[in-house]
N, C-alpha and C positions, 0 to 999 in steps of 0.2 A: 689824273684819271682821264682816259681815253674811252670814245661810244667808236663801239665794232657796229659794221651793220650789221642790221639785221638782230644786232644783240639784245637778251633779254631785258640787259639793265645796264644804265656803263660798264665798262671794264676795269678796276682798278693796276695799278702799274704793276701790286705784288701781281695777281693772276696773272698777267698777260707776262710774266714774266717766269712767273711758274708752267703754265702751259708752254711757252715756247721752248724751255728748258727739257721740258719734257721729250717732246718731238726731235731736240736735237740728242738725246739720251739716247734715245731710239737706235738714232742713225750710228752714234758712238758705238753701241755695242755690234749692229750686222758691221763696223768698219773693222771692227775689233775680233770678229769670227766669234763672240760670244753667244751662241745659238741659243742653250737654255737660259740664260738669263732675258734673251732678245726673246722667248717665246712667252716667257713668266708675263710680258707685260700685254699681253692678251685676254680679253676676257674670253667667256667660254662658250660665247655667238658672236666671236668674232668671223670678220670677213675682210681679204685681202683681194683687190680687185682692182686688176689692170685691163679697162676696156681698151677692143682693139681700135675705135673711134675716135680714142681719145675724151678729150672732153665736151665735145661733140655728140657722145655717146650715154645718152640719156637711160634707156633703157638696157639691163642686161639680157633680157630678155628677145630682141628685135635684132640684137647684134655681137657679135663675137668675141672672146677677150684672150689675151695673152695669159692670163691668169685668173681664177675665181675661187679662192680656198679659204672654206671654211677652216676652224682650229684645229681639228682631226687633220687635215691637209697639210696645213701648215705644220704643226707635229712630226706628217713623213717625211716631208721635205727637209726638218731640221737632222731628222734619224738619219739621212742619205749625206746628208752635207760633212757628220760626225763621223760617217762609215770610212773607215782607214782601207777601206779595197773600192774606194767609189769612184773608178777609172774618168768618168769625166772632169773630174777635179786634179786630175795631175795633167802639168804641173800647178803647183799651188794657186789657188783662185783667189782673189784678194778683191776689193772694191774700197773706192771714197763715195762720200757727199758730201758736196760742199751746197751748201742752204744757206739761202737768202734769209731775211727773218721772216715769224709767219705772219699772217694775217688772220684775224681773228674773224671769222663770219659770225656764229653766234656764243653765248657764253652765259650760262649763271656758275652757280656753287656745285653744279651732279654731274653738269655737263655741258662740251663744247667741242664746237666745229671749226678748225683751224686751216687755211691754205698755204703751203711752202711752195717756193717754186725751188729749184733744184738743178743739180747738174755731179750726175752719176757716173764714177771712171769705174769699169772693174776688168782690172788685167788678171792674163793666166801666159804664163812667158814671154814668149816676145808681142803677142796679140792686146790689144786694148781696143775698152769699145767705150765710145761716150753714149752718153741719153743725158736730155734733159726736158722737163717738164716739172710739175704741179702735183704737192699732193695734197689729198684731203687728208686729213686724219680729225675722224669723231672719238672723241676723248668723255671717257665717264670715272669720277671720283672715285677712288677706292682707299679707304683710309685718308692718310694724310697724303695720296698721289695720286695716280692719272693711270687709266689702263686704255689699250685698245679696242676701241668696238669695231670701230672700219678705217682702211686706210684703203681710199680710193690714187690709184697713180695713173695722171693723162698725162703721157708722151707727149711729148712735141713731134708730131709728123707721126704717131703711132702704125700706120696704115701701110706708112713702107719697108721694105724686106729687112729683117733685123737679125743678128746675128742670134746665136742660143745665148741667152744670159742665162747662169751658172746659181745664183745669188738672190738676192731680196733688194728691189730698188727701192 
């Protein structure tokens, strides 16, 4: 048994191993172009949010973000990604993660806040773009699994000029 900070109570090995499974399930399915399965695991206030500050970027409000989509959002984005005439996707757009393991910030039995740091390739022909950085993902029980409430992503170096990413870091 492992104490996260900040955690509500220890962590035992099954959770922390069930949560981290989770997050990496996550990244298996956008690696895999599995859209609706990768959208199923949202809840229905969720929020996908890449401030342009970084993690630096306390407030969404005060400053700027590469991304800020609620689940209706995230929904069109999946319908554009699916769309076989959606010209910025050819040629084929593809993406990894490769994830370190998470860290657990806090955790009971409904729900938990996990940090990954990360390191993001997604090529589309001969172009490839790396990112790396940290995500949060706050995770709430649903059945016997884990859904998404927020997945916060700070860039490393967010602030500087970035190509168009295609995808879901």
């Amino acid at each position: 048994m492992s104490t996260a900070p900040h955690a509500d109570s220890p962590v035992d090995a099954a959770l922390e191993r069930e949560l981290g499974d989770a997050v990496v399930a996550e990244a298996a399915l956008l690696d895999g172009g599995r859209w609706d399965e990768w959208l199923a695991l949202w809840t229905d206030d969720a929020r996908y949010w890449v401030p342009l500050g970084g993690a630096d970027q306390s407030d969404d409000k005060r400053g700027q973000s590469l991304a800020d989509d609620d689940r209706l959002l995230l929904a069109l984005r999946v319908e554009r990604l699916k769309h076989p005439r959606a010209h910025s996707l050819k040629p084929h757009v593809g993406c990894q993660h490769v994830l370190q393991p998470s860290r657990i910030e806090r955790a009971n039995a409904a729900e938990a806040l996990l940090r990954t740091p990360f390191v993001y390739v997604e090529a589309q022909g001969a172009h490839e773009i790396m990112l790396t950085g940290s995500a949060r993902h706050r995770l709430l029980r649903a059945g016997t699994g884990w859904k998404i409430r927020e997945k916060r992503v700070d860039l490393l170096n967010a602030a500087r000029p970035l190509p168009a990413i295609q995808l879901f870091i």
